[in-house]
C-alpha positions as CSV (number, residue, x, y, z in Angstrom):
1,X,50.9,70.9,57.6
2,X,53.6,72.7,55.8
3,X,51.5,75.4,54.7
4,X,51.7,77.0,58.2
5,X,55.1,75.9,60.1
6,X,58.3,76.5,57.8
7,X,60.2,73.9,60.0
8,X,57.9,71.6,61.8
9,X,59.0,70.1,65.1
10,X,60.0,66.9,65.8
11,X,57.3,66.0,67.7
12,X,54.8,67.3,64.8
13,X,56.3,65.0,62.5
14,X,55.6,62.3,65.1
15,X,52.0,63.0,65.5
16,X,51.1,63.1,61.8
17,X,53.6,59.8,61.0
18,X,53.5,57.7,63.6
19,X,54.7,54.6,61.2
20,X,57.8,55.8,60.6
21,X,60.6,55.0,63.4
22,X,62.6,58.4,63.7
23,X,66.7,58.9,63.8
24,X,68.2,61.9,63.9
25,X,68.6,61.5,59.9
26,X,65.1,60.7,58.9
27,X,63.9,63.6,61.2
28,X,66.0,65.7,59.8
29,X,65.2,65.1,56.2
30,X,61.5,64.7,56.7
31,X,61.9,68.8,58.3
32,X,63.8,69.4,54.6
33,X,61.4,68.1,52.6
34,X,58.5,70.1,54.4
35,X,60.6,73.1,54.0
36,X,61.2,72.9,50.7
37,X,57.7,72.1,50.2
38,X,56.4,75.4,51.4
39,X,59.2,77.5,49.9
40,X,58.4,76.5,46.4
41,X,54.1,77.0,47.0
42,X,55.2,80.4,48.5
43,X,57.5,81.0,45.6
44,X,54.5,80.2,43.2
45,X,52.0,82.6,44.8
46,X,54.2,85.5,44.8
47,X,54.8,85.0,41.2
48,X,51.3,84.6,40.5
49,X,50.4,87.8,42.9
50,X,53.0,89.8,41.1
51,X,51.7,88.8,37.4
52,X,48.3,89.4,38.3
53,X,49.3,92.8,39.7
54,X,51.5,93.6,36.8
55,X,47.7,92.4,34.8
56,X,45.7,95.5,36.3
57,X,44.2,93.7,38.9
58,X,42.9,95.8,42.3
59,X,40.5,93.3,43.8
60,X,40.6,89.7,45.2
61,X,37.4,89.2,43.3
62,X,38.8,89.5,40.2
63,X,41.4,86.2,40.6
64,X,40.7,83.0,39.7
65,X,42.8,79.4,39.3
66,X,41.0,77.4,36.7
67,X,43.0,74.0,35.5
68,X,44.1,76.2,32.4
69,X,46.2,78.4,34.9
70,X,49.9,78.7,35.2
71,X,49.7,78.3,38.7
72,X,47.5,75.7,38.9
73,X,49.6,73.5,36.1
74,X,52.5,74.4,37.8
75,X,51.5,73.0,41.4
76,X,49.9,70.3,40.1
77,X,53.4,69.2,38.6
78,X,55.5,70.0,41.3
79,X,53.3,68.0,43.6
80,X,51.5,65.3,41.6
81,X,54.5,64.7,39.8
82,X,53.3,60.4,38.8
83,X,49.2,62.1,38.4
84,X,48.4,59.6,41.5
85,X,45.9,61.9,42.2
86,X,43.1,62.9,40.2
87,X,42.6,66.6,40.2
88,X,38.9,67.9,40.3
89,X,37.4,71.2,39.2
């Protein structure tokens, strides 16, 4: 979800956690925490865009993300922080 809204609406949040009972404060945070979410995968393409660039390369075809990637290491840290998920490829 954060991928494509930078702040998502109240009644997005709603939809996709209907457990949680909302306040003003929890709403609030929960819009945060999405935000920040997207900035930092954003963040990590551009840098990974830029280096590949700065690498000589002209075509899409030529990128790859293995698990021995910067980028990939560094998602999977920021995101998978406790390794609760296993990560396949």
């Amino acid at each position: 979800m954060f991928f494509y809204t930078r702040y998502p609406s109240s009644n997005m949040l709603k939809t996709y956690f209907s457990d949680v009972k909302f306040n003003r404060c929890i709403t609030s945070q929960l819009i945060k925490w999405f935000s920040n979410f997207r900035e930092f995968y954003y963040i990590q393409m551009e840098k990974y865009a830029r280096q590949a660039i700065n690498d000589g390369v002209t075509s899409t075809e030529e990128l790859s993300i293995t698990r021995d990637c910067e980028l990939y290491r560094a998602l999977n840290m920021h995101y998978n922080k406790a390794n609760d998920f296993e990560n396949v490829g």
